[in-house]
Each structure stands twice: as C-alpha cells, then as structure tokens.
N, C-alpha and C positions, 0 to 999 in steps of 0.2 A: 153726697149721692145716697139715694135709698135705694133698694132692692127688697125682692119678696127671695125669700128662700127655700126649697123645693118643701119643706115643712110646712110653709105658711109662712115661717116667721118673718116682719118687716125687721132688717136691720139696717142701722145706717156705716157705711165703710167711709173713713178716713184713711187718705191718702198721704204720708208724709215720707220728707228725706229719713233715711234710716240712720240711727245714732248711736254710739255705743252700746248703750245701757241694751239696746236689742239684737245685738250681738249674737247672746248665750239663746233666745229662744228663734232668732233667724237659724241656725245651725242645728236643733233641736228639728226644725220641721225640715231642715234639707236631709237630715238624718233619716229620719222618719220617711221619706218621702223617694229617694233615690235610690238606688242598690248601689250605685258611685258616688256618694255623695260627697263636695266640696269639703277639704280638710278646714277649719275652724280660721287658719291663717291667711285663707285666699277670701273669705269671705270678709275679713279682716282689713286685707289691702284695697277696699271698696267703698269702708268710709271716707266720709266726703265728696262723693261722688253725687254728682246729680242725678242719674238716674239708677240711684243706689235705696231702694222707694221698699218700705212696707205697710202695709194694709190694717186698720184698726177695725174693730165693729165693735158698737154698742152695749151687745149683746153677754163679751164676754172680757167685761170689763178693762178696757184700753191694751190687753193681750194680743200679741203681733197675730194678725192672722193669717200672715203672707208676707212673700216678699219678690221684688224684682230685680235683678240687676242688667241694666242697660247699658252701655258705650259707644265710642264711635273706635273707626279706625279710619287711614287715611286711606283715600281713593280716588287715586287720578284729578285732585283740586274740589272732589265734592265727598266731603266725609259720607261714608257708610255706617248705618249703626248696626250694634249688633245685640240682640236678645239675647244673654249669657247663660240665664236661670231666670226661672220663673217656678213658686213654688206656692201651694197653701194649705195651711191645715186640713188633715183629715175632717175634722169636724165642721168647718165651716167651709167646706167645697158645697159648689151648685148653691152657692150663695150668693154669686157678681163676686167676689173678690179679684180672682184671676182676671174677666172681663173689665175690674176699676186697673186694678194694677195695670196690664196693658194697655189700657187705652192711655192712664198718665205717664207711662215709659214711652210712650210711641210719640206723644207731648213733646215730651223734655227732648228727645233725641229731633225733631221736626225745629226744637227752638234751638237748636248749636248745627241748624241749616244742612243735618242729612239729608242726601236724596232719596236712599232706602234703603231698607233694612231687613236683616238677615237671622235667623235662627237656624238650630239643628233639632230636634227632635225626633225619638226613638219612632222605628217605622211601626210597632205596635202600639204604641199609645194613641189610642182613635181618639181620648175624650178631648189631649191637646190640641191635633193636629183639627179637630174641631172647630178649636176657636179659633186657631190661628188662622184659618178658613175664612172662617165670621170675620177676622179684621181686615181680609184681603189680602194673606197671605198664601203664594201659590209655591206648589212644588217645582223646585228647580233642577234638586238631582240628589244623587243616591250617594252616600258614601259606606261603602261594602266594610261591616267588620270596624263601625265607629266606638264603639262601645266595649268594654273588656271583656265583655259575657257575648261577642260576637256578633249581637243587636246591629241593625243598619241604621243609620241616621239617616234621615231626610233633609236636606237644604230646604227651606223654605225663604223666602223673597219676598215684600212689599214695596211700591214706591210709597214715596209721603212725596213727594212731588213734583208738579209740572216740568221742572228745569233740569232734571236729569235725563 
C-alpha cells in the first residue's frame, strides 16, 4: 500500500503479524501514546495472534510504526471481534498507518467469520473516533467513568457482515 503523508511525503506501509523481536518498540509507542498504557506483559500475551498486526514504512527504515491488536470473543454462535488497541507513532500519524492497520485488523477478524465488531474509545479523542467513522463504525453507547482519569469511553460497533 502507498500513501502520501500530510508532509508530502510518498511512503510505502507494510502490514505484517507482529513478532517478538517488536515487542520492546510496540510498548515504547503504547507508552508514549496512552496515559494507561498496556503493561509490557499484556502486550506480551498477544503473540501469535493473528490479528496481533504492526505497521512498517519505508521511510524509517523497517521501524514499527504502529500497531494493532484484534480478537474475537464468543457470541451467541457468531464471534464478535474486538479492536483492543490501536496505536501509531507520533511521527508517522496522518500518514495511512492507522487507516492500513485497521483496514487489515478488520481483514483478519471478517476471515475467523465475525459478524461485527466493537471498540471503546476515549470520548475526547476526535482524531480516532474519526476514523472509526470513516470505516463505518457507529456509536452505540456510553460507558460513564471508563477510563481511571474518569474519561468516558464510547462503544463503537461495525457489522462486517450480511448474516448477522
């Protein structure tokens, strides 16, 4: 996939399963990026996972630029999936990262036959609640005081398909 990035710059993002060796800079940008952010060992128990996905660009030499973690849960005979994290370097936002990441987390969770899937997201973060817009994700419901700084969470909801 290529993209232009709000710079100009053309970079190309690689999408792949996430593997040890990216471990230490997946949790470096969850760091960086969260005010909660996942302790070192939860991000840990995710390898292997298929939609366990981080983002490369050209740009800055095969350096994680992102990352996703995806799953299902069981529901009523049609898995549900669930958007856990979704994260990308300061540096390389407003680049398509997030927009690749998600679209192949949304992928992989549509190929292990979820009907649709769910995230939480803080109710002030416009730039997420954005995209999750853009991939046809709607607001479902409020959860008051999700967050330990008191933040509300948003439920957000897409189907991925007809048969649910």
């Amino acid at each position: 996939m290529t993209t232009v990035s709000s710079d100009g710059i053309e970079a190309d993002i690689r999408i792949r399963t996430a593997e040890r060796a990216d471990l230490l800079a997946v949790h470096r940008i969850e760091q960086s990026v969260f005010p909660q952010p996942w302790p070192f060992s939860a991000l840990e128990s995710y390898l292997g996972e298929a939609g366990f996905l981080v983002a490369e660009t050209d740009t800055d030499d095969a350096r994680v630029a992102g990352y996703v973690i995806a799953d299902t849960v069981p529901n009523h005979g049609t898995p549900l999936g669930h958007v856990k994290d979704l994260a990308v370097r300061d540096d390389c936002r407003r680049g398509g990262v997030a927009t690749a990441l998600l679209c192949r987390a949304l992928s992989v969770l549509e190929s292990v036959d979820a009907g649709s899937v769910k995230l939480e997201v803080r109710a002030e973060n416009a730039g997420a609640r954005q995209l999750y817009r853009n991939f046809g994700f709607e607001h479902s419901k409020t959860i008051p005081n999700y967050y330990s700084n008191g933040e509300d969470a948003l439920v957000m909801v897409r189907q991925l398909s007809e048969s649910t």
